[in-house]
N, C-alpha and C positions, 0 to 999 in steps of 0.2 A: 737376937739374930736367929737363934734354932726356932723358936715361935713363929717368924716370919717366914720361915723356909719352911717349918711346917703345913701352917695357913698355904702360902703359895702351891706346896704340893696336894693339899685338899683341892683346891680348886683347877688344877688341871682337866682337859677332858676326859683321862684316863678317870681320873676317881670320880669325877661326875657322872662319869656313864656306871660306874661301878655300885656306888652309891644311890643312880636312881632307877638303875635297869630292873627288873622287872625279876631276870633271873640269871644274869651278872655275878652275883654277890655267892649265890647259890651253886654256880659253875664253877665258880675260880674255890670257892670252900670245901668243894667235891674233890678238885684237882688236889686241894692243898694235904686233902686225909690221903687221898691215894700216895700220892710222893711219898709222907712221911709212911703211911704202910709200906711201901717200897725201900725206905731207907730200913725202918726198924725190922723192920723184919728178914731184912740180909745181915744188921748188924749183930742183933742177938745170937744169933748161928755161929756169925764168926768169935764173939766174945765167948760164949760159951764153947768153943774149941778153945781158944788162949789161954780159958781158966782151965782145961784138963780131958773137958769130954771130948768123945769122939776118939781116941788114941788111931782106931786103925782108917783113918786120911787122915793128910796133912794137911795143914795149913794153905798151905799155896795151893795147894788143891782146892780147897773149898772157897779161898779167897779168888782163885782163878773166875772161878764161878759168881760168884756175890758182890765182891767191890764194884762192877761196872753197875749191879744192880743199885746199891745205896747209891754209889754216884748219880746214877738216871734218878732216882726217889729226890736226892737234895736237888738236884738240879729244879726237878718241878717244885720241889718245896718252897723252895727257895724265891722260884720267878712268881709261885702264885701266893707267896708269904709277902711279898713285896706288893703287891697288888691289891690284895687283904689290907694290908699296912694304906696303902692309898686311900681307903674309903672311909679312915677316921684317923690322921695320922697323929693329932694334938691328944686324942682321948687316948690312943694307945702309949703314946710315950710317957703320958701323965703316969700306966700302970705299974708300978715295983715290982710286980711278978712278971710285963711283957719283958724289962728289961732286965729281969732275971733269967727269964728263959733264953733272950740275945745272949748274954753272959755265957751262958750252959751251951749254946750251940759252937759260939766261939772257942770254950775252952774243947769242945767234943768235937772238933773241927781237928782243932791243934794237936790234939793227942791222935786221929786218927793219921792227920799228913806227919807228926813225927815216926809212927810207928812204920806207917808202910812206906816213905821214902825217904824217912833218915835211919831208923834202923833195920827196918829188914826184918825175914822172917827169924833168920838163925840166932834170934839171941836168946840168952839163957830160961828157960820153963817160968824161973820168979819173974822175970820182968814183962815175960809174957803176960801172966798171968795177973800182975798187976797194971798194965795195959785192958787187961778185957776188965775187971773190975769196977776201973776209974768210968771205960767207955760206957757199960751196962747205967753205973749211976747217972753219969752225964746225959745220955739220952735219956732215961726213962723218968731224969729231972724235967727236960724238955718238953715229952709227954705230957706231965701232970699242968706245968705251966700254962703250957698252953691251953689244954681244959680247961684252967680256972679263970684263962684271961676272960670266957664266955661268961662266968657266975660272977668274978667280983665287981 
């Protein structure tokens, strides 16, 4: 069944245009580094305040600033990750490392919406701090993954 709805979403016009356009593939790949530079590089800031640096701003101060940014970076990540995903959907699911990187964003998902809307900023330095830890691994797992999806 997941074969067939693979197959089927290969052959839509979306991935057919994706797949034989000229420079499609090259546009939506462009979008897809820029998001993630947008995500990573507001998240690193903030993780590395959770783990300690920065002491004189706060947290919410700098998240005030950055969260909308990661948010805008996943948001394109995200719609030109899917898009990406469209123009070979059976070879990438075949790869252990795409769906280790799905994994990694899932759990870097979760750990970000636990922190900022079920606990909040005021909670104790350790668990801060091990909140920026998990996230630093978790994305910069993401990272590597998806670089390698290109080589394996």
């Amino acid at each position: 069944m997941l074969e067939a709805w693979l197959e089927a979403l290969a052959l839509t016009p979306v991935a057919q245009w994706i797949r034989f356009s000229r420079w499609s593939y090259a546009v939506i790949n462009t979008l897809h580094v820029l998001g993630i530079a947008l995500l990573v590089g507001a998240i690193i800031p903030l993780d590395l305040k959770r783990i300690g640096l920065w002491r004189c701003i706060t947290l919410e101060q700098l998240a005030h600033v950055l969260v909308p940014v990661a948010v805008s970076g996943f948001v394109i990540a995200v719609i030109s990750g899917v898009l990406l995903f469209m123009a070979g959907p059976s070879d990438y699911f075949a790869l252990s490392i795409f769906l280790f990187k799905l994994l990694c964003i899932a759990f870097a998902v979760a750990n970000a919406v636990n922190f900022h809307w079920r606990m909040g900023y005021a909670v104790p330095f350790n668990q801060q701090r091990l909140v920026g830890f998990v996230s630093l691994i978790l994305w910069l797992c993401v990272l590597v993954a998806g670089r390698f999806i290109a080589y394996v």
